[in-house]
Each structure stands twice: as structure tokens, then as C-alpha cells.
SETOR-224237 format. One record per residue (C-alpha): residue number from 1; residue in one letter; x, y, z. Coordinates in Angstrom, 2 decimals, always signed. Example, Ala and Ser with C-alpha at 12.3 -4.5 7.8 and 13.67 -1.06 7.14 Angstrom:
BEGIN
<i=1 | aa=A | x=+12.30 | y=-4.50 | z=+7.80>
<i=2 | aa=S | x=+13.67 | y=-1.06 | z=+7.14>
***
This chain:
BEGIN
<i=1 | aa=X | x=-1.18 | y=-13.39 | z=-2.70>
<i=2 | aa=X | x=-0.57 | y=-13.48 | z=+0.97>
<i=3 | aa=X | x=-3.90 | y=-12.27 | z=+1.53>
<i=4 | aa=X | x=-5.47 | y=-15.13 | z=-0.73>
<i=5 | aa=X | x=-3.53 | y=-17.80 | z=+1.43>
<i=6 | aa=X | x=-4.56 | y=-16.49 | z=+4.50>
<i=7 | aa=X | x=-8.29 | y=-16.32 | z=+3.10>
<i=8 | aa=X | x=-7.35 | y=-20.07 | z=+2.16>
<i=9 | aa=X | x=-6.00 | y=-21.47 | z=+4.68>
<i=10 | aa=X | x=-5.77 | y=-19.96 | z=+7.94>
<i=11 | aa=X | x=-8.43 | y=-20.96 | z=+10.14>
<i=12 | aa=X | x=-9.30 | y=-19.94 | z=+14.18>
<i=13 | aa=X | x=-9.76 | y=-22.99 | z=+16.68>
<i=14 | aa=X | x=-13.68 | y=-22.09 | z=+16.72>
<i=15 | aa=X | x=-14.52 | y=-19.56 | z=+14.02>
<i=16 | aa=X | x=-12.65 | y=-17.68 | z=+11.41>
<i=17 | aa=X | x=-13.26 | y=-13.80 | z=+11.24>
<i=18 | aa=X | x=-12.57 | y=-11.98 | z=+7.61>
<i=19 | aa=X | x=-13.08 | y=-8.27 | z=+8.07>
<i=20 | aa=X | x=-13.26 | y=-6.22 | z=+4.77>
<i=21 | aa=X | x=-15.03 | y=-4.45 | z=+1.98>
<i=22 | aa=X | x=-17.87 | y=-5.64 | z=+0.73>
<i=23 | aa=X | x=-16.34 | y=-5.44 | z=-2.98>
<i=24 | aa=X | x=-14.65 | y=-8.80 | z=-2.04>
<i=25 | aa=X | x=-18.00 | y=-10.33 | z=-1.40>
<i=26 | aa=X | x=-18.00 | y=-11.67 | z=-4.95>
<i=27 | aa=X | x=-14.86 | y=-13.71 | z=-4.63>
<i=28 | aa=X | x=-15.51 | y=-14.84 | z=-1.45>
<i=29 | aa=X | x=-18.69 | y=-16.58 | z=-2.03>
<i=30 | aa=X | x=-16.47 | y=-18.75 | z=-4.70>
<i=31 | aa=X | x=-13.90 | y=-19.44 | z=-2.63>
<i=32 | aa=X | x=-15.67 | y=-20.36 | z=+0.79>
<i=33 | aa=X | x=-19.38 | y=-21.22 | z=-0.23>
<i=34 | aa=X | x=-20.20 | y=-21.54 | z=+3.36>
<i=35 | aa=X | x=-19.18 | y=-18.34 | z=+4.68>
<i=36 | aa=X | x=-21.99 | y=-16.10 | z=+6.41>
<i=37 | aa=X | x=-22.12 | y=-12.55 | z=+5.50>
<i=38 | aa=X | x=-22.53 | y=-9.70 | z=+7.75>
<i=39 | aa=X | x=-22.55 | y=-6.13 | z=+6.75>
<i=40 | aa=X | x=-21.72 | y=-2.89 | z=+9.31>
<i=41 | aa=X | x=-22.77 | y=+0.65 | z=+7.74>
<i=42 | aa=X | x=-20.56 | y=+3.62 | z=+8.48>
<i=43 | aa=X | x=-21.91 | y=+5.50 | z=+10.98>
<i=44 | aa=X | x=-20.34 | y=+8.73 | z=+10.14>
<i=45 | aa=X | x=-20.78 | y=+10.82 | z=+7.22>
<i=46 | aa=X | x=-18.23 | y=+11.47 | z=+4.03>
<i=47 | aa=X | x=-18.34 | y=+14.61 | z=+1.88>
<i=48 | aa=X | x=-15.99 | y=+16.19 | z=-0.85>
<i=49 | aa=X | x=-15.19 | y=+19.97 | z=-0.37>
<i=50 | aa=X | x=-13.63 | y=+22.12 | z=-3.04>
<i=51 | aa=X | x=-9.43 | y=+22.15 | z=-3.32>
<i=52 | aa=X | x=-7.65 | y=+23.14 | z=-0.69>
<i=53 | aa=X | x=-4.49 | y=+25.28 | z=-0.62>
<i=54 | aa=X | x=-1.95 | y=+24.21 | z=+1.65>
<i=55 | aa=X | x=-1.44 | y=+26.93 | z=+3.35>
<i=56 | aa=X | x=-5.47 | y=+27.00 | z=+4.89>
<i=57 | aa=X | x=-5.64 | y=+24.13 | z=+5.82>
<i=58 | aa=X | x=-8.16 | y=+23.46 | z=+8.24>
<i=59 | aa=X | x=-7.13 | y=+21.83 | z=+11.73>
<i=60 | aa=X | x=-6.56 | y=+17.91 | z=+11.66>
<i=61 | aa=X | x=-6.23 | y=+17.78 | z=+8.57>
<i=62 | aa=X | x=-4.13 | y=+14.60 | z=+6.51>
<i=63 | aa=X | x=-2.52 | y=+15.03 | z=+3.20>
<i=64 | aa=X | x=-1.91 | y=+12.42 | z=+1.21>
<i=65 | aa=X | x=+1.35 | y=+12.29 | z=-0.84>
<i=66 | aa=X | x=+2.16 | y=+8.98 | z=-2.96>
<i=67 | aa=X | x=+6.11 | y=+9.50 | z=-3.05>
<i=68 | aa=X | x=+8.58 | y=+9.83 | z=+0.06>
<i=69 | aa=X | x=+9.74 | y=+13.47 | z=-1.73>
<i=70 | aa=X | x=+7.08 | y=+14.76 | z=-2.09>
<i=71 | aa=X | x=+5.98 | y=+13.64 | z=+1.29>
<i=72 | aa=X | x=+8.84 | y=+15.65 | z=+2.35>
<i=73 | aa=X | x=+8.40 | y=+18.73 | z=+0.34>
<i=74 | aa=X | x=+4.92 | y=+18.66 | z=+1.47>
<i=75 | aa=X | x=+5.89 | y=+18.55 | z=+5.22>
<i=76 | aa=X | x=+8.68 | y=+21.00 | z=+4.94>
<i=77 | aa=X | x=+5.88 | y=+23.40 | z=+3.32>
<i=78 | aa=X | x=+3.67 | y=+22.97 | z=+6.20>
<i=79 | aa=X | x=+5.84 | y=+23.55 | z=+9.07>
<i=80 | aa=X | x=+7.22 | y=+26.93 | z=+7.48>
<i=81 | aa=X | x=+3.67 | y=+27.66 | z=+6.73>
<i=82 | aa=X | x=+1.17 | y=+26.25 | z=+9.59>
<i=83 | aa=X | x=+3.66 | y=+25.55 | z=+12.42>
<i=84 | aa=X | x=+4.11 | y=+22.06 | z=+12.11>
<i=85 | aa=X | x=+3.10 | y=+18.60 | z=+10.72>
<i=86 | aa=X | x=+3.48 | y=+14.68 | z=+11.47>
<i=87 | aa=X | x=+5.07 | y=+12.44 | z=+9.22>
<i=88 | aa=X | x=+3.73 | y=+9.00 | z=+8.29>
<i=89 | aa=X | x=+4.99 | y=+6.56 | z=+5.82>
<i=90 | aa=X | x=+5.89 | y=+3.03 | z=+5.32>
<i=91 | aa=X | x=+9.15 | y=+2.74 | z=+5.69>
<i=92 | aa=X | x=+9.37 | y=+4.26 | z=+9.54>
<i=93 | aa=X | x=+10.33 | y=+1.74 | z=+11.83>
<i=94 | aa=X | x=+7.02 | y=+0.94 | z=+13.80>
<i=95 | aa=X | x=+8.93 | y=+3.27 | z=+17.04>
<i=96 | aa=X | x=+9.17 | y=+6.55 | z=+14.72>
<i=97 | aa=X | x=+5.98 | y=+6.00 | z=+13.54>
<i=98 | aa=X | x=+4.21 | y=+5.56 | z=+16.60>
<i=99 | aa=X | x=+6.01 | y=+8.75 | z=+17.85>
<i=100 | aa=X | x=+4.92 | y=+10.59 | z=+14.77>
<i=101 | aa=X | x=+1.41 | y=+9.08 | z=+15.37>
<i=102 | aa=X | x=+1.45 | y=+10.12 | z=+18.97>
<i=103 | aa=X | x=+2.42 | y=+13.84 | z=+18.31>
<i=104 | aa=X | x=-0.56 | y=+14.50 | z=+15.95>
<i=105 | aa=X | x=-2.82 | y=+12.38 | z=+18.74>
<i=106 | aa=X | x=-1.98 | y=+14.74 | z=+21.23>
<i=107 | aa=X | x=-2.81 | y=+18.07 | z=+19.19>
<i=108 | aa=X | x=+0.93 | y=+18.59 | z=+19.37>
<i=109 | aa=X | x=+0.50 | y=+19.80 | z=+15.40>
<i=110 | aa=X | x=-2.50 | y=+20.36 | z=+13.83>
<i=111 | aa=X | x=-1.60 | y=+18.10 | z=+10.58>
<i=112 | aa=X | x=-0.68 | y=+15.27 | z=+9.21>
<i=113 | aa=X | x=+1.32 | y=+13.99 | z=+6.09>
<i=114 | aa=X | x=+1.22 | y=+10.41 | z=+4.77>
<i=115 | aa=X | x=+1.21 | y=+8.23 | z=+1.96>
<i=116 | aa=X | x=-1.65 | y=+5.94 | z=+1.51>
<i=117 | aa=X | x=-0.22 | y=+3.53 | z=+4.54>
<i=118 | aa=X | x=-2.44 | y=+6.12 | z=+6.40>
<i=119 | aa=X | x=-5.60 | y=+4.21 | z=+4.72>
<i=120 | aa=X | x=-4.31 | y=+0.46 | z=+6.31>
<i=121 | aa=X | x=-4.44 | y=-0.13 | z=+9.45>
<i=122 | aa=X | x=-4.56 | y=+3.35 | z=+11.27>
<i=123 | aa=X | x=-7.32 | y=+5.08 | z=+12.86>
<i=124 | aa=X | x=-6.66 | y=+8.48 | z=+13.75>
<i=125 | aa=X | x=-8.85 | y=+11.81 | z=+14.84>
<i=126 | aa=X | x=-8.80 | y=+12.92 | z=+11.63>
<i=127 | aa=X | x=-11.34 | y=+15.48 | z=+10.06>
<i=128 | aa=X | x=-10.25 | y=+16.05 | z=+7.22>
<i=129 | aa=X | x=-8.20 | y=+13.95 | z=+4.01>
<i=130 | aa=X | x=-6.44 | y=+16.01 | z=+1.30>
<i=131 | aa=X | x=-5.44 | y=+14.35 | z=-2.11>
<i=132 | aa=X | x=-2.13 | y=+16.00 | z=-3.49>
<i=133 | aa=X | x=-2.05 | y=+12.93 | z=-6.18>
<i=134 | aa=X | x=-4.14 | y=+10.58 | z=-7.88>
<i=135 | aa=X | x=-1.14 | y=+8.60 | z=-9.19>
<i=136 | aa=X | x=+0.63 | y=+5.60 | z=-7.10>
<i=137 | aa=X | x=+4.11 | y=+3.64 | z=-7.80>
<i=138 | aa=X | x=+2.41 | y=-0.02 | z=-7.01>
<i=139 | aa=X | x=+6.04 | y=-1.69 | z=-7.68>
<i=140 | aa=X | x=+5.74 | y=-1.99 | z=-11.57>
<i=141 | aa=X | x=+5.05 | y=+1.29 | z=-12.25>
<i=142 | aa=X | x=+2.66 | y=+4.19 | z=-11.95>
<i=143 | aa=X | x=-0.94 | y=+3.65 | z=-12.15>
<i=144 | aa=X | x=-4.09 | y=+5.80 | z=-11.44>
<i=145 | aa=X | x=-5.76 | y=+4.77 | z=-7.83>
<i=146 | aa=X | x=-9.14 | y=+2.88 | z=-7.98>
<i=147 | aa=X | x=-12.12 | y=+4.34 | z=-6.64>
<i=148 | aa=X | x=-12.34 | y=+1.63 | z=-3.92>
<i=149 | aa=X | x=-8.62 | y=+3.11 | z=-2.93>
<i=150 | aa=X | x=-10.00 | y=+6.28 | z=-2.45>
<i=151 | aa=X | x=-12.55 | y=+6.14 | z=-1.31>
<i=152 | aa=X | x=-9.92 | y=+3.58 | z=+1.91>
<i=153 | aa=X | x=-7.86 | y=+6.26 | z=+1.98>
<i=154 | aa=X | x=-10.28 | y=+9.24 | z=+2.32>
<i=155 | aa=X | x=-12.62 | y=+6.90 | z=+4.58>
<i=156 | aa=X | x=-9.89 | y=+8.07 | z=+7.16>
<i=157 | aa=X | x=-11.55 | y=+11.50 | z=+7.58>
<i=158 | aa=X | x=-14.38 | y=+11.34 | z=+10.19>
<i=159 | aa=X | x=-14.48 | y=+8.39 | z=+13.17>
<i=160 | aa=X | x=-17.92 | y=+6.33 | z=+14.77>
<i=161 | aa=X | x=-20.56 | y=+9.21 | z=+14.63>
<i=162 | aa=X | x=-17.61 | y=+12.43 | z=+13.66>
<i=163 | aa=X | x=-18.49 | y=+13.19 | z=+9.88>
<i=164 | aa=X | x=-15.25 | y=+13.90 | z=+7.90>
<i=165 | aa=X | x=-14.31 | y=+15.63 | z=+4.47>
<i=166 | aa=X | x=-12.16 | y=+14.94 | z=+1.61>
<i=167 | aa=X | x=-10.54 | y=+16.82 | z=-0.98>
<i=168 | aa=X | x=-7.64 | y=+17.56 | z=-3.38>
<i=169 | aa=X | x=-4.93 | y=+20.26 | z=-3.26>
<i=170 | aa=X | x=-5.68 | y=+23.15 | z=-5.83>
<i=171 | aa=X | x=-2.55 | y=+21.98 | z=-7.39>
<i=172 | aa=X | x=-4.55 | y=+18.79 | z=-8.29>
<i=173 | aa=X | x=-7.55 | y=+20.37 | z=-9.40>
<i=174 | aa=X | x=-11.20 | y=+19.17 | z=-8.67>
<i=175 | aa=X | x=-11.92 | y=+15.92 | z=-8.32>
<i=176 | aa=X | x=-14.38 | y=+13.70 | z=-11.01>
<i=177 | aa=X | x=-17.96 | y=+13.89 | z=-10.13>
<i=178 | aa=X | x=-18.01 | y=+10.06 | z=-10.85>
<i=179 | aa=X | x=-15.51 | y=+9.65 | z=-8.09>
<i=180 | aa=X | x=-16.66 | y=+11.65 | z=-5.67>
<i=181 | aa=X | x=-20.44 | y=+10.01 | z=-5.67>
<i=182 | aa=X | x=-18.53 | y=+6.64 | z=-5.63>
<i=183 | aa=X | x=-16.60 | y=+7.72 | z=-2.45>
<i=184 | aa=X | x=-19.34 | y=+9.45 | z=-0.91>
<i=185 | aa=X | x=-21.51 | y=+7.06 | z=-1.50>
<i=186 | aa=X | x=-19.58 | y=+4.06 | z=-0.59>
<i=187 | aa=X | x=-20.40 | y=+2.53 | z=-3.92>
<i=188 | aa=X | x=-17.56 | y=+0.53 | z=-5.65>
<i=189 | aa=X | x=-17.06 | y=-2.20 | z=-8.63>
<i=190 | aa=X | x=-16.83 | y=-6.02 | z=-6.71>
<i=191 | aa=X | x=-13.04 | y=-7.10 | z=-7.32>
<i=192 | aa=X | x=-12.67 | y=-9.25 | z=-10.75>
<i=193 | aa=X | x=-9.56 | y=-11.46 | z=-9.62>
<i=194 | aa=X | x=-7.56 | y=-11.96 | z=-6.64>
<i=195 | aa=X | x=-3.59 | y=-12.35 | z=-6.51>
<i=196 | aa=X | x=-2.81 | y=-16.57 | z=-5.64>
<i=197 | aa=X | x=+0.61 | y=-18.37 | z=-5.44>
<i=198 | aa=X | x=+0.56 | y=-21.91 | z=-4.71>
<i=199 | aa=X | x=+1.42 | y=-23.36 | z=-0.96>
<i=200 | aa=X | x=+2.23 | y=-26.68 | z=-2.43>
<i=201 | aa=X | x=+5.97 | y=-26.13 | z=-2.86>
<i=202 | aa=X | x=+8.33 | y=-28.50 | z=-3.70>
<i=203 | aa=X | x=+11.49 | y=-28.70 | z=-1.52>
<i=204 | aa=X | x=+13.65 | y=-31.39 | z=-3.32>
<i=205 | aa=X | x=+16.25 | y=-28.99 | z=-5.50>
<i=206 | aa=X | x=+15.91 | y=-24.43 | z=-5.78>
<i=207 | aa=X | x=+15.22 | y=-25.32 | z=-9.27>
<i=208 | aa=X | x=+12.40 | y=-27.98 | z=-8.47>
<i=209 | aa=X | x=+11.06 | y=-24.95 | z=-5.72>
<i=210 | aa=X | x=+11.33 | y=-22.34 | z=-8.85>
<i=211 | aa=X | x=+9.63 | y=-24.42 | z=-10.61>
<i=212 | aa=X | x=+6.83 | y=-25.28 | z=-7.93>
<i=213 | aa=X | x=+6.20 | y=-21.62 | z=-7.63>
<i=214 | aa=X | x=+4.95 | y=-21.43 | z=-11.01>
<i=215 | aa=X | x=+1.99 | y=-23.64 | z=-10.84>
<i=216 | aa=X | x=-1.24 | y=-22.17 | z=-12.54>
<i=217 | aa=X | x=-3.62 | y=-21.29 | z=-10.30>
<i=218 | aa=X | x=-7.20 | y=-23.36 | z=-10.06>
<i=219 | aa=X | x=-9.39 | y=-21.01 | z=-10.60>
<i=220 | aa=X | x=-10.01 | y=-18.27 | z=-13.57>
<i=221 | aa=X | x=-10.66 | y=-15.38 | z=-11.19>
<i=222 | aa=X | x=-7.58 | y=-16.34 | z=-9.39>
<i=223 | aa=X | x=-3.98 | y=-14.64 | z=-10.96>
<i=224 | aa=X | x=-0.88 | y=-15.98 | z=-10.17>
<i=225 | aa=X | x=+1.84 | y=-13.60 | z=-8.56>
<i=226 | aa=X | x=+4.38 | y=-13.25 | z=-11.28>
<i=227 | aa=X | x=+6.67 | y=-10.06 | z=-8.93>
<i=228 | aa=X | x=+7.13 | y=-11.58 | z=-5.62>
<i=229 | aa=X | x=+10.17 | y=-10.49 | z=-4.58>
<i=230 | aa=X | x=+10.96 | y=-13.11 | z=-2.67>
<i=231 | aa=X | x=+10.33 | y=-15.65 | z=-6.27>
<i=232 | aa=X | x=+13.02 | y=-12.75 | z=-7.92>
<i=233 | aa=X | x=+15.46 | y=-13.44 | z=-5.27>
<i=234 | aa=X | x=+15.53 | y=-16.86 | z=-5.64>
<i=235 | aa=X | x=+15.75 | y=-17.10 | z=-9.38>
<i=236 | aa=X | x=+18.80 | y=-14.66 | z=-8.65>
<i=237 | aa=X | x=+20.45 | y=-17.04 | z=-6.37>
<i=238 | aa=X | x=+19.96 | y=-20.29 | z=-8.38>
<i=239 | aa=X | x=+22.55 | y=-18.39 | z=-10.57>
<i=240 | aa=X | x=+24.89 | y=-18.29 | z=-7.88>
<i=241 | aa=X | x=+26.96 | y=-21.49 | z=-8.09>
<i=242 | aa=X | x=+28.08 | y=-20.95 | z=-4.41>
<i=243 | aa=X | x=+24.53 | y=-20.99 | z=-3.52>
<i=244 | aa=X | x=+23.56 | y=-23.99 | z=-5.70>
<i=245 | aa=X | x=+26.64 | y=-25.60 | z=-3.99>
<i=246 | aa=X | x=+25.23 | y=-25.51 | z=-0.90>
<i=247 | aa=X | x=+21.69 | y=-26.16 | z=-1.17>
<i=248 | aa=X | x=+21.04 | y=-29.93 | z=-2.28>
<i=249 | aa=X | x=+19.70 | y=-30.72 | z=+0.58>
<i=250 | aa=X | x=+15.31 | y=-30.16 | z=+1.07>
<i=251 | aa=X | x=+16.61 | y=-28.52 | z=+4.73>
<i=252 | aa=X | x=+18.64 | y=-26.54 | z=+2.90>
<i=253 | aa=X | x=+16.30 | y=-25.27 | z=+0.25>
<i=254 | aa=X | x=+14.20 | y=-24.64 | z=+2.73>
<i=255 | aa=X | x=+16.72 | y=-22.31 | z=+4.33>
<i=256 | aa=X | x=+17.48 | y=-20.69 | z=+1.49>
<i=257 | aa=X | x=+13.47 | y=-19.92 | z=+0.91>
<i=258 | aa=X | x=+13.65 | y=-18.48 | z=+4.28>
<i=259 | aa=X | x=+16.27 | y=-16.06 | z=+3.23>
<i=260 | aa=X | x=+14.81 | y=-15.02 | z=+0.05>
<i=261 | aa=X | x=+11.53 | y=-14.41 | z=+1.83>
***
């Protein structure tokens, strides 16, 4: 939903840039009608290879892991096994992970292991992506990955003009044919809904701001955010009496909305 209000609202002094998949495309036409459109092919090449054991590897090589144990067991096994192996995740402060980062960079080791924060934001010399799950905790609970998720995550393998493979461990098995022409391909189902919470919040009382939160959202494509965590810790404070006690004023609400964000 913080996405949707950025898409929304936020807006340069001249232009407004929104760099993405085209799967959003869809959506995007409904929600700003005026946008132009411009599409950038992937230079590189993308190509599934059979399952690889751990333990031949090829050189810069990433292995994805979708749990901070196994992540661990998975790193362990490679630096009894193949020397050595960076460690990316999440939860790193942005100093250990740029360290970690900075190791595999340098050819310091010859692999990586991450979960799929590797597929957001980072752009690494990597040749090759390895799959050791399918299967991601998304917050409520485990779910299969989507092909567009993937295919992000794999994407990773191969930079500008470098072509790059992906695979699974043999632990995983092969992946579907289905999936792997989708990935390869770059061929994905256009999103169906977007996650929205309203930014017209009401300040007067945490109850009237609770209640604010809830407003439906305009549009049928658009779903409203029902596990915010920041929505769950104020619902857990406006049981506090303490709390209550000392926010009846719309500063104070306000403050308190800070805190739970």
C-alpha cells in the first residue's frame, strides 16, 4: 500500500518517473490515464540449466534461500565445501550488508547466499541464480512464489549485455516447463489488484484514526491493507488506558501514529 500512495500521490517538481514491470501496465493506465509508456528490453540473455548440487557450483553463483536458517545452513555448507560464501538478507543493518556485498564484489568468495531481498534493489556480477525453494513466508503464511517473482529474482543472473542462468538445487528438483518459458521469456500475467490504504486520516480521537484507516477503497481493482503492522499496533494501544489517557489531543494522536508506524 505504500507503493500505491506513492504511485498516487507523490509527484517530481517537473516530471514523475515510475520504473517497473510492465505487468503493472494494466493498473496504471486506470489509475493515471495520462501517463506515457516506455518500454526497455533486456539486453542480456536468461536461460534455465538443469539442478545444481551445492557442492559444484559454478563461480558467482547466488542461491536463493527463503528462511534466515536455512540461509544459514546453506552458507555454513558452502564455506566447508567451496571455501567461502557472502551472506545477504533483510534484516542486516545496511553496514553488514554492504560489507557482505563488497566481499563477493571483489571476488573475495566465489558465492553468494540470499533471500529474495537479492531480487530488490541490488545489482550484482552475478552469473548465475540457484533456487533452493519455491515457497516464501509473505507475513501471513507460506505461499508458492509467482512467476513474475521469479522470474525478479532470477533476472539477477546476467548484467547489460552478460547472459546469466538460473536453476534449482537437486534437492528441489527440476523446475516446471511452464515456468521456465515464463521466466525465460519474460512473459508474465498483468497484476489483477493493487494493495491501497487511505491517506485521508482522521486525527480527532485513536479510535476516530482506527476507524479512518478502514475506509473502502475507490476502486474494485484496488484492496485495502487489512495487516499493516503499524494499523495492529495501534488497535493494540487503544487498549491501553495509559495510552488512551494521553492521547486526546489531534497532536497527540498524531504522535502516537508516529510511534506505531
Amino acid at each position: 500500500h505504500v507503493f500505491t500512495d506513492r504511485v498516487l500521490n507523490a509527484r517530481g517538481r517537473l516530471e514523475t518517473w515510475l520504473i517497473g514491470a510492465d505487468t503493472i501496465r494494466p493498473l496504471l493506465r486506470k489509475l493515471l490515464p495520462d501517463a506515457a509508456f516506455e518500454t526497455r528490453p533486456r539486453l542480456s540473455t536468461l536461460r534455465y540449466s538443469e539442478p545444481k548440487r551445492l557442492d559444484k557450483l559454478p563461480r558467482r553463483s547466488a542461491v536463493v534461500a527463503f528462511s534466515v536458517r536455512e540461509l544459514y545452513a546453506v552458507a555454513a555448507r558452502l564455506r566447508r565445501e567451496r571455501g567461502g560464501a557472502a551472506l545477504v538478507f533483510g534484516a542486516l543493518s545496511p553496514r553488514t550488508r554492504n560489507a557482505q556485498v563488497g566481499l563477493y564484489q571483489a571476488g573475495e568468495v566465489d558465492h553468494l547466499v540470499a533471500t529474495d531481498a537479492i531480487g530488490m534493489g541490488l545489482n550484482l556480477d552475478i552469473d548465475h541464480v540457484v533456487f533452493t525453494s519455491l515457497t516464501k513466508f509473505d507475513g501471513v503464511g507460506p505461499r508458492p512464489l509467482t512467476p513474475a517473482e521469479v522470474g525478479q529474482i532470477a533476472g539477477r543472473a546476467g548484467r547489460h549485455v552478460h547472459d546469466g542462468h538460473f536453476s534449482s538445487t537437486i534437492d528441489l528438483g527440476p523446475l516446471d516447463r511452464g515456468l521456465v518459458e515464463a521466466v525465460e521469456r519474460h512473459r508474465f500475467a498483468p497484476l489483477a489488484h493493487l494493495y491501497w490504504r487511505t491517506d485521508e486520516l482522521d486525527f480527532f480521537s485513536p479510535l476516530a484514526l482506527l476507524g479512518s484507516l478502514d475506509r473502502p477503497p475507490p476502486q474494485p481493482f484496488l484492496l485495502r491493507m487489512r495487516h499493516a503492522e503499524d494499523q495492529q499496533a495501534l488497535a493494540a494501544l487503544t487498549r491501553d488506558a495509559e495510552v488512551m489517557a494521553l492521547a486526546r489531543e489531534p497532536a497527540a494522536v498524531r504522535l502516537l501514529w508516529e510511534v506505531c508506524q
